[in-house]
Each structure stands twice: as C-alpha cells, then as structure tokens.
N, C-alpha and C positions, 0 to 999 in steps of 0.2 A: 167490292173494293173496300176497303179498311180505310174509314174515315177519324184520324184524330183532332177531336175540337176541343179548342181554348175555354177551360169552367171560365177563365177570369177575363177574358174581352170586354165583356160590356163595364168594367172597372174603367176603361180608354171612352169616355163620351166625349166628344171639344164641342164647344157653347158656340165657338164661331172660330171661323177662320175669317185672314187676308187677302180680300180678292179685288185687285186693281184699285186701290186705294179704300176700301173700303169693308166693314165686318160682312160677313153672311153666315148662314148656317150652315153647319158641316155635310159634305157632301159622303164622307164616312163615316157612319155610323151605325151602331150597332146589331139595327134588323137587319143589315147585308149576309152576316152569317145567320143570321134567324131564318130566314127563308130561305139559304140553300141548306140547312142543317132539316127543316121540316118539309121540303120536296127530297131531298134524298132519304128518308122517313118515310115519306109517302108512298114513292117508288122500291123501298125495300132496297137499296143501293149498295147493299153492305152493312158489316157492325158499325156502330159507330162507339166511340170511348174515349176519356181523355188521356194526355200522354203521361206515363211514368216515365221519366228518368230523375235520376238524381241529382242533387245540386250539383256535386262535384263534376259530376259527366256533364252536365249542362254548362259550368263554367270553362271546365275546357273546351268545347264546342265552341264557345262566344271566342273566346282567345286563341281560334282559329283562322278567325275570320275579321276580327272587331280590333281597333288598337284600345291598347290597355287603357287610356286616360280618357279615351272617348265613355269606355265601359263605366267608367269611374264617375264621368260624367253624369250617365245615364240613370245610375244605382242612386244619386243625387240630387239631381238637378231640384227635384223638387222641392225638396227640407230648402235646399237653397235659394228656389222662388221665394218662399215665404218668407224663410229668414231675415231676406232683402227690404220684405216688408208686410208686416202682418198680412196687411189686406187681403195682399195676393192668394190666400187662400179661397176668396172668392171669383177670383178669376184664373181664364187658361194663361199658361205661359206662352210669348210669343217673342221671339225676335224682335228688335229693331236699331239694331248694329253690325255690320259685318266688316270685318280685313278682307280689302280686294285681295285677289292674285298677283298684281304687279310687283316686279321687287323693288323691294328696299322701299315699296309703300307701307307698310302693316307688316308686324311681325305675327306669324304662327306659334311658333314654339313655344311661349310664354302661354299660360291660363290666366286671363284676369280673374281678381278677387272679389268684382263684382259679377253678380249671378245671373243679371242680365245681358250683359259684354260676354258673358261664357255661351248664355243662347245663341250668337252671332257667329261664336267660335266654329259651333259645328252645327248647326243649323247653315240652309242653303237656298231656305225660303222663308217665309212669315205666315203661309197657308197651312203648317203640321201645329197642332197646340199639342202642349207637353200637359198635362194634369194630375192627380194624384197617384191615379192607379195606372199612369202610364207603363213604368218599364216595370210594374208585375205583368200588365197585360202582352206587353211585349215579350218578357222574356217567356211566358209560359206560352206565346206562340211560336217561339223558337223550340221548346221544347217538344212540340209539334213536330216540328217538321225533320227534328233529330229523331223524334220515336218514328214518325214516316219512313226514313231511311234506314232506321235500323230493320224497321218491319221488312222492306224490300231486301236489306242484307241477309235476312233471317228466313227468305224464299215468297216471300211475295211477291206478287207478279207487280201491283201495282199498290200504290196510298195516298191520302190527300190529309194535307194538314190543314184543318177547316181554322184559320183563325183569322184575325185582325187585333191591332192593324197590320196591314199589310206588310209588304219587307222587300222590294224589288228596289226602289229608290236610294234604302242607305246604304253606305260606303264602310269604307274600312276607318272611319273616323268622321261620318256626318252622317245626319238627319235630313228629313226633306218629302213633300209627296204622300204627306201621311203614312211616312215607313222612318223607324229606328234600329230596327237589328234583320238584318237580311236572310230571311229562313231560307229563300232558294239557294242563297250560297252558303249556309250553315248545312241542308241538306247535301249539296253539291259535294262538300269538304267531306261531310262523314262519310258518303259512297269510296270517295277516294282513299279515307283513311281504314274504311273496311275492306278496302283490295280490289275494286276496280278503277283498274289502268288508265282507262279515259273515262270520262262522264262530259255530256254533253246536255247545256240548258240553255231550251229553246224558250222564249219568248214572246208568249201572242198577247201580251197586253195591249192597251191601245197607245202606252206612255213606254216612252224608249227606259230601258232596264239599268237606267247609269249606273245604280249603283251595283249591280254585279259585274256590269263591264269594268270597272274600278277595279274591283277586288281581285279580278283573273286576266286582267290585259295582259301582263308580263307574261303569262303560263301557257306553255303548251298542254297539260294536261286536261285541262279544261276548257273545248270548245263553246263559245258564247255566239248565241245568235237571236237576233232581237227583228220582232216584226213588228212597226210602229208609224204612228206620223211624225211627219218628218218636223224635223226640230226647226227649219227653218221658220215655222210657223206656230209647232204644240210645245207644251212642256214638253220638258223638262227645258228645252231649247239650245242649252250649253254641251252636249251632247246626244250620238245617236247618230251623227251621221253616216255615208257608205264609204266613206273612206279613210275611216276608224278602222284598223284590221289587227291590233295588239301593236304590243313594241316586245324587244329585247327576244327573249326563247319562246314571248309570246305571237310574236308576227305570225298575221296567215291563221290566228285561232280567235277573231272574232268579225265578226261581218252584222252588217247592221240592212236594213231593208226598211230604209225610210218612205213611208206612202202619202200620196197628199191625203186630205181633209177632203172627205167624199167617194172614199174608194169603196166599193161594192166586193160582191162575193167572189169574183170573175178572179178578178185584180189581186184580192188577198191571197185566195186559193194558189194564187199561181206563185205567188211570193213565199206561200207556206211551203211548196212542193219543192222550190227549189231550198229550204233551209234543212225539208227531212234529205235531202239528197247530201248535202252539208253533214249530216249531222252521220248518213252510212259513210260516207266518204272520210271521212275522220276516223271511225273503225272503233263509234262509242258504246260500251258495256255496260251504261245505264244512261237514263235520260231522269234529270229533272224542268219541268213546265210549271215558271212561274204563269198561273192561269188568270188573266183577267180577260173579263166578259166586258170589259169597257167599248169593246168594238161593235157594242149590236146599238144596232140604227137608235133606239132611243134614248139615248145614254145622255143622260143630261151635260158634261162636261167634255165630251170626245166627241169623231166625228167620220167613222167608219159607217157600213151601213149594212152591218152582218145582222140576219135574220135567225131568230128562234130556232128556224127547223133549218140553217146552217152545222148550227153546230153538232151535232150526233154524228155527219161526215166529218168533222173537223176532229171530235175524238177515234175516228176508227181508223183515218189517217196516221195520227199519231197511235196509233198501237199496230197499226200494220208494221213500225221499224221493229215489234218484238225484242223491245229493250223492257228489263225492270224501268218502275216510272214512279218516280215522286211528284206530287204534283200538289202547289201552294198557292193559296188562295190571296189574289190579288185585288184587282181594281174591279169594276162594274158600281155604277150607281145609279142605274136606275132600279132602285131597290125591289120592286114591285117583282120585274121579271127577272133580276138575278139568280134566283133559285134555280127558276127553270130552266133557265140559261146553262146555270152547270152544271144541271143534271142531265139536260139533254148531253151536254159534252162526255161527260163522264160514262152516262151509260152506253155513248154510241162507244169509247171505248172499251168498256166491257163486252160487250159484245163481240165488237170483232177481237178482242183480246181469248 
C-alpha cells in the first residue's frame, strides 16, 4: 500500500487544549503519525513518500470542498492572532466567542475585524489550537490525501494519506476536533472528479464524522456512513445521530450507527457489516475510510473496546468490498499502540486485498 505522509505535521504542535473548563495537554500530537509512519516501516507495508501536487491543483481541490472565506480565513488566521496582539505569538490560538445558531441572535454573514471574534466565527469548539504552522501543516495534509486519490485513480488498488491533523471534523466553513481542512472529503471530491460515479466514505472513527456529513448531506452521489458513539453522550454531540439520512437529492445517502460508550467487538462488527452492505447496496466505485483507531479499548479520550488483534479482520472486511480505497488518517490517541493499531488494519487489508 502506497503511504503519503505529511514532511510538515509536526509544524501543528498545541501547547494545550480546552477541556471542561480547564487547559490540558494535547491529546494530538505529533508522535501519532511517528509510530504509525515507523511500524508500517517496520512491517514493510508499502513505499512510503511525500505528496507532490501543485499549488494550483491543490488550491482547487480546497475550493471543492471548503468555502472561500473560511479558506481565507485559514491562510491567515495566524498573522492575524498576533497582529491582535504581539504576545500572542507565544501562545496557541483558541476561541472564546461564538454566534449561536438561533435567528436573528448573531449574524453569520459578516467577518469581524477582530481576530479573535473571527475564531468564534468558524471554530465549533475551544479544544482545536490554531498556531503557526497550522494551515501549512494542514494544507500539505490535504495534499496527501489528493496525491492518495489520485494514486488510486492512476490504478492503485489502495493508499493512505499518513498525516495530521486530522480532517474528519471540519466542514465546509468550520474548524473543530482538532481537524481544519477535510482530507476524506477532499479525497472523496477528487475520485469523483476523476470519474467515479459514486464513492462511498465509511467511517470507523470513534467520533461521529460531522464534518463530512456537512459537506455531502444534500448529495446523492456520495454515500456517507459513519460508525460512532453516540452523540447523546460523545463528541462531537450536535450531530451523528440515526436519524440524520441527508436532505434534498441528498435523502437516503447518509445513515449514521450511533453506539454507546462500552461497546465491544461483537456490537461493532455487526454495526460495520451492515454499513459494508450499505455501501454494495449503493453500487460504490471507490471507497474512501476516514481511519481512526480511537475505538481500541485504551484510547484515552473514547470509549469502544476494540482489541489489537481486532483489527487485521476489520481491514480484510473492508477490502473484501473490492473497491479502490483511500484511506485517511484520523483519531487514535493512545499514542503508544496507534501504530500498531494501523498497521495491523492496513495489512489485514492487504492481504486479503
């Protein structure tokens, strides 16, 4: 399998995040891709290499997916923390303002002039820090997972865009969950824009995938299906539930499989099987898997209780559909066994692939 990883990720470090009123250390950070980047090394797993595309292709990609003043936002935000106030170059950026949803409370449409008030704008939590080398690290992980898909358009069977931060979370104009620019739906768009009809992106993270459900609710050409805890209880909490199914040309193309807090391999598996049956039933010509390992039992932040040697079934499943696959590196934080975590995934689909 043809791994593209991020040179520039570790540029994205946050000094602390906002957890229930209070700082902590970040729970993403940088050795996540180090040890799955040095077990799939280990194990021989494929080349590994960074991604070339060019700006230009890269910029259109984002403006597939991203609105333009979120983009605008992003390419800035920072000069603009500082701007605000020297200081701040010694610290992360974080929220702490936002316009509710209610109307005619807060106006959207408007950008405030202050740089803080703009974090609030698209920011959807206080736990993602924005910092220097944020949206280089970001964007060359989108460039990942566009080289990903191109790779598979170009006859690979399968590829993985090794980077962070992640990208399952942000939307088509918000941040959040320690994700800015959404590479599984950046992958997603270019399968389609390269000529397959339908693409279908399953979802094993342990954190419901709002923010690609965002970007393809309305669409029928894009099957979304997300297997998660259920929001009554986990993040993201504001959606993911099962009776989310799209709107408009979109109905009937996204289902969601909310599970409680303590669900075992029994439970999941049976939840996975019925999303690959989802996903033939659709009648999808490529599959993209945002991939988080956040479901294994010692995951400090989630609360699944998926085992090691779960997963190598869990990728042979996902390559029994015999789709091209992209596949994007998401959540997992217990650092330590994340590697092994994805490799064992990864190779169980090699294999039966």
């Amino acid at each position: 399998m043809l791994t593209l990883i991020n040179p520039h990720h570790a540029e994205h470090a946050g000094r602390q995040e906002m957890f229930r009123g209070r700082l902590v250390d970040c729970h993403e950070v940088p050795d996540r891709l180090h040890f799955v980047r040095d077990e799939l090394q280990r194990r021989a797993i494929g080349p590994q290499r960074p991604p070339e595309v060019g700006d230009a292709v890269l910029d259109a990609a984002l403006a597939r997916v991203h609105e333009p003043r979120y983009l605008h936002f992003l390419a800035n935000a920072w000069d603009d923390w500082v701007a605000l106030d020297p200081a701040n170059a010694q610290r992360d950026a974080l929220p702490s303002v936002w316009p509710l949803p209610q109307a005619h409370a807060f106006r959207h449409d408007r950008s405030p002039l202050n740089a803080a008030a703009r974090l609030g704008l698209f920011a959807f939590d206080s736990g993602t820090p924005l910092m220097a080398g944020t949206w280089r690290a970001a964007r060359a992980g989108a460039a990942c997972a566009l080289a990903a898909a191109h790779a598979v358009l170009a006859g690979e069977r399968s590829a993985f865009a090794l980077t962070r931060p992640p990208g399952h979370h942000a939307g088509p104009g918000f941040y959040g969950g320690y994700c800015f620019l959404n590479n599984a739906a950046i992958a997603a768009q270019a399968l389609r824009d390269g000529g397959h009809a339908r693409v279908a992106v399953l979802d094993v993270d342990y954190h419901h995938g709002n923010g690609t459900q965002t970007i393809f609710y309305e669409r029928a050409d894009v099957l979304t299906l997300s297997l998660h805890g259920d929001p009554h209880t986990e993040y993201p909490f504001f959606l993911g539930h099962a009776d989310e199914t799209g709107a408009g040309a979109g109905e009937g193309f996204n289902r969601n499989w909310p599970l409680p807090r303590g669900t075992g391999t029994a439970a999941w598996r049976a939840a996975l099987d019925e999303a690959l049956q989802a996903v033939a039933g659709f009648g999808a010509t490529a599959l993209v898997v945002p991939l988080g390992l956040d479901t294994y039992e010692g995951d400090p932040i989630s609360g699944f209780k998926l085992r090691s040697g779960d997963y190598p079934a869990i990728g042979a499943a996902l390559a029994a559909l015999g789709l091209p696959t992209v596949f994007t590196f998401e959540g997992g934080y217990a650092v330590a066994e994340v590697g092994v975590n994805a490799a064992n995934l990864l190779e169980g689909f090699e294999r039966a692939a």
